[in-house]
C-alpha positions in Angstrom: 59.1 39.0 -52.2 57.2 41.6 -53.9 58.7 43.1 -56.7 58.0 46.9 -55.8 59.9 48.2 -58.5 58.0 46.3 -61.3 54.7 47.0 -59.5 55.6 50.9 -59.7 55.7 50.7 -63.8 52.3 48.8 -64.1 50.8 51.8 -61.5 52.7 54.7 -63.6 51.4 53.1 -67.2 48.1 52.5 -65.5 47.6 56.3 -63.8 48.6 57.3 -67.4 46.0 55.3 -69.4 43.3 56.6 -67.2 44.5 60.4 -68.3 44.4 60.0 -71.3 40.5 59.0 -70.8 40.2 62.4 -68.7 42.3 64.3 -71.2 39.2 63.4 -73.5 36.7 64.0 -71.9 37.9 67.5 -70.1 36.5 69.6 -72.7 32.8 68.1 -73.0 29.8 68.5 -70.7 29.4 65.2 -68.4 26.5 63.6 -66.7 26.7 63.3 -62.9 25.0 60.7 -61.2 24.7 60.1 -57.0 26.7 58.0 -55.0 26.7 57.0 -51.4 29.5 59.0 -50.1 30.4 61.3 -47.3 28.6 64.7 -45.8 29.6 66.6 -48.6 28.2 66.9 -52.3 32.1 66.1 -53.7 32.0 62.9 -52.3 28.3 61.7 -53.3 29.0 62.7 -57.2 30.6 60.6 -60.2 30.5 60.2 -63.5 30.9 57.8 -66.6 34.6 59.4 -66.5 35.3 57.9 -63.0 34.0 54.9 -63.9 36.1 54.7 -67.0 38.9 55.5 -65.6 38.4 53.0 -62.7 38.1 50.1 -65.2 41.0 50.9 -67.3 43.0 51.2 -63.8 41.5 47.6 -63.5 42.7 45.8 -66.7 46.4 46.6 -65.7 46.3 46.1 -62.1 43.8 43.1 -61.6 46.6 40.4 -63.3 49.1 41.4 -60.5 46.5 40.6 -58.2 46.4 37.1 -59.2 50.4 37.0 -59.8 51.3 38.0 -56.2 48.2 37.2 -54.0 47.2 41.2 -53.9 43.6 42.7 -52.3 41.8 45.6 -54.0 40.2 48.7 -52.7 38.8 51.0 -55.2 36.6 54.2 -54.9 34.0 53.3 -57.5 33.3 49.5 -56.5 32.4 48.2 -53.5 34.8 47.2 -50.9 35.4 43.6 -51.0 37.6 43.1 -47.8 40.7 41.6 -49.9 42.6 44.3 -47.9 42.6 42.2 -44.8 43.3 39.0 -46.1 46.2 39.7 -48.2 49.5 40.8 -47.1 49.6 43.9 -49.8 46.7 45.5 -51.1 46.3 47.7 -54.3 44.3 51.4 -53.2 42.8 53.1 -56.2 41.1 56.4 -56.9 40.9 56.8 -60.2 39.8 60.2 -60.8 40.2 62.4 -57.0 39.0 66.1 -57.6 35.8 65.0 -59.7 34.2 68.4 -58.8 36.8 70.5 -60.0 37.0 68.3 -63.4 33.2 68.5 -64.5 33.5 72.6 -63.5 36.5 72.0 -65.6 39.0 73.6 -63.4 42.6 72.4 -62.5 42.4 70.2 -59.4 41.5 66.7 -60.6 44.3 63.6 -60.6 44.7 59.6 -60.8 46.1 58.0 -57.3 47.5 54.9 -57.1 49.2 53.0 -54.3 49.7 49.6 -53.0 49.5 49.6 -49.3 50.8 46.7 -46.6 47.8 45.0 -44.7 49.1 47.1 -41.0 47.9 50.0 -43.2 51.8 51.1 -44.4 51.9 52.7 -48.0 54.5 51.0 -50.0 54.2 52.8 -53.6 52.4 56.0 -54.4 51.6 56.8 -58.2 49.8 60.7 -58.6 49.5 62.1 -62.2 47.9 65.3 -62.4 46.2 65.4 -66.2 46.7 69.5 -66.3 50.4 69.3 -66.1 51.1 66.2 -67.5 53.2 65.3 -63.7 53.7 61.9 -62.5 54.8 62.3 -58.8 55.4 58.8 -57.5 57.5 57.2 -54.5 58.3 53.8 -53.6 58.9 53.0 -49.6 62.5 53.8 -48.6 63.5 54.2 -52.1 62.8 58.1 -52.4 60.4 59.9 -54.4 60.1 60.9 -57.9 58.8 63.6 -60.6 58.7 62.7 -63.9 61.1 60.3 -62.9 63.5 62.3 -61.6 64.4 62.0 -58.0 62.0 65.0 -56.5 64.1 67.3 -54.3 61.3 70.3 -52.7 62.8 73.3 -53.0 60.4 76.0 -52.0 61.4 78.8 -49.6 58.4 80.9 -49.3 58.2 83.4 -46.7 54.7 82.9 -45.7 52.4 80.2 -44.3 50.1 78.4 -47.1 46.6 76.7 -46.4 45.8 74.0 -48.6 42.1 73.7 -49.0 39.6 71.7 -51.1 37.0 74.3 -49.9 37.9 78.3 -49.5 38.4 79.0 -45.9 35.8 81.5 -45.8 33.2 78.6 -46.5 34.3 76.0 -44.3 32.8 74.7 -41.1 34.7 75.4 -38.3 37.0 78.3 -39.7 38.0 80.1 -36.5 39.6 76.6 -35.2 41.9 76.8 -38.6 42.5 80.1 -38.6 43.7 80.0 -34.9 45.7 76.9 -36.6 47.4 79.0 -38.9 48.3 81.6 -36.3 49.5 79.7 -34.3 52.0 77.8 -36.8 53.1 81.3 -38.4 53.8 82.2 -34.8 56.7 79.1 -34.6 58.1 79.5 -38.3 58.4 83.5 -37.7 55.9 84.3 -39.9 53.4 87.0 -40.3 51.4 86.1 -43.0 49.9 83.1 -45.0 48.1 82.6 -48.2 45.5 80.3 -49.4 45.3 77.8 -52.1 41.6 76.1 -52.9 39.6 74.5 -55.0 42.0 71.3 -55.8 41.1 67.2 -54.5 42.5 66.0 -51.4 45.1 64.0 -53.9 46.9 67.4 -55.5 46.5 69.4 -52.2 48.7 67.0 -50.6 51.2 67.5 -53.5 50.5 71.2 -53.2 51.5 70.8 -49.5 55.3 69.5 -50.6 55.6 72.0 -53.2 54.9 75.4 -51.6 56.7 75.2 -48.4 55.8 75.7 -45.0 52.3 74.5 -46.3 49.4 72.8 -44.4 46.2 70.7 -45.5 44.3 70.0 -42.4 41.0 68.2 -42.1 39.9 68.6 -38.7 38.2 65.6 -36.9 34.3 64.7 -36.7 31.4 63.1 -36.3 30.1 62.5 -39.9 31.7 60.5 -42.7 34.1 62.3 -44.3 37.5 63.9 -44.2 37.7 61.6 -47.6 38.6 58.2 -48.0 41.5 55.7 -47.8 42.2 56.0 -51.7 42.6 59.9 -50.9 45.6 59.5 -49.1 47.3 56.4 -49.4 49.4 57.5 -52.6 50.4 60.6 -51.1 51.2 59.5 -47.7 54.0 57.4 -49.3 55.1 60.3 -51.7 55.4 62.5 -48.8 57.1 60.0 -46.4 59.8 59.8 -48.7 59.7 64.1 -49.0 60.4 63.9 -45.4 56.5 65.7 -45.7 54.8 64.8 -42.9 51.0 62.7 -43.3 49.3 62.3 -40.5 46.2 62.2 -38.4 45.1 65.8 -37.3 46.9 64.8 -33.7 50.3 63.7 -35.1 49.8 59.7 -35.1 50.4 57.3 -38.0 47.3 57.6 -40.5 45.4 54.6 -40.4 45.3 53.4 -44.7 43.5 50.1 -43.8 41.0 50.6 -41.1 38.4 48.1 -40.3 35.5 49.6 -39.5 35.4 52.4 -42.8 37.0 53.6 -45.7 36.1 57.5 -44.0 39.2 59.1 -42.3 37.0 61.8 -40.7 37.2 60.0 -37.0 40.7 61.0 -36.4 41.2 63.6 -39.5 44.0 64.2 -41.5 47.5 66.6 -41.1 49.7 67.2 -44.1 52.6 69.6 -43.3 55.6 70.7 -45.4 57.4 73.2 -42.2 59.9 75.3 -42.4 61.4 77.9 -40.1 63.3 81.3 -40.9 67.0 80.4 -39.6 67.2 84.4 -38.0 71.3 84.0 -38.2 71.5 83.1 -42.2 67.9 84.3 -43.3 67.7 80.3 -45.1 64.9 77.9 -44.5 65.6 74.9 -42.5 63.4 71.7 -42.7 61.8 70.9 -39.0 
């Protein structure tokens, strides 16, 4: 049996070592080197803050690896197919949003999660450096904000689009625009607003706490869409949020997938819905 609960402290005390490395370094100008990564430049870049991170991450999760038979998959190391062979694997990005932190804008977080070998997210650990937040959620168990048990409260009256990249700049606009109409059209809504600039770690977080929300990453040809370590984390956070995580069609997202790390073949779908209720003017979960 593997003790999830125990498992979730070491993640926590882990995410919050590697802050503290990011919390000194936010302020000073960093080096960035090239990386083989996806089609865009936010996923070819990293720096000595990444890598730090990364192996401080390391020095607290690698001993439970040898304790209780865990793989590894972690963004700045290659991936050395543990994840199949084990029954629970560890899924680490140590520092998403690495553009927005060397342009030293809000955005940038730890992600943690340790995810079952049929791809099933069993513990998510976000901390977000800027606020000082640990978001994290263990499978069935519910999820948590600064250890309180998280309850999403928003009630917004307007659609909001999640976005690492404004809308005005990204490929393919017109398709998520008509997206966004089309989704305002069932909630009742007439409007939306955007939020950019954040990783694909925080917008997912974004997506739970400004309600109806929706981070979409439309399917394609090229690598991209980000990685396994992008999502794995959240997708058990927002499970437990009763958030939805999904491919772009709906389906179950694949968090151990054979053939890549790349979720760009069958995209991504985060949405936090809710409808205007016309008799009490409330907002009712969907």
């Amino acid at each position: 049996m593997i003790p999830l609960e125990e498992l979730t402290q070491i993640a926590i005390h882990a995410a919050l070592k590697a802050g503290k490395i990011i919390h000194n370094n936010i302020h000073k100008n960093i080096n960035i080197e090239k990386k083989i990564g996806g089609n865009t430049y936010a996923s070819q870049i990293v720096t000595k803050v990444d890598k730090a991170c990364e192996e401080v991450i390391l020095k607290h999760l690698t001993p439970t690896c040898t304790s209780y038979d865990l793989g590894l998959l972690t963004e700045e190391t290659e991936d050395n197919k543990s994840r199949f062979d084990k029954a629970f694997f560890w899924c680490v990005d140590p520092l998403d949003g690495t553009l927005a932190f060397i342009n030293k804008r809000p955005g940038f977080s730890v992600a943690i999660a340790l995810v079952a070998k049929d791809g099933t997210p069993k513990i998510g650990v976000v901390y977000d450096p800027i606020s000082a937040t640990v978001y994290h959620a263990i499978h069935t168990k519910g999820a948590f904000k600064n250890g309180i048990p998280w309850v999403t409260t928003s009630q917004n009256n307007y659609l909001t689009y999640v976005t690492d990249k404004k809308l005005a700049d990204t490929p393919n606009q017109n398709k998520i625009k008509d997206i966004l109409h089309k989704k305002g059209m069932e909630l009742g809504l007439q409007d939306y607003q955007e939020i950019s600039g954040a990783g694909a770690v925080l917008n997912a977080i974004l997506v739970a706490e400004n309600a109806p929300a929706i981070f979409v990453k439309l399917p394609k040809k090229e690598k991209g869409c980000g990685s396994l370590w992008d999502f794995a984390a959240t997708a058990c956070i927002c499970k437990e949020l009763g958030v939805q995580a999904t491919t772009f069609k709906g389906n179950k997202l694949d968090l151990n997938n054979k053939h890549t790390t790349f979720m760009n073949d069958k995209g991504i779908y985060y949405y936090s819905i809710k409808r205007i209720d016309k008799v009490t003017n409330s907002f009712v979960n969907l």
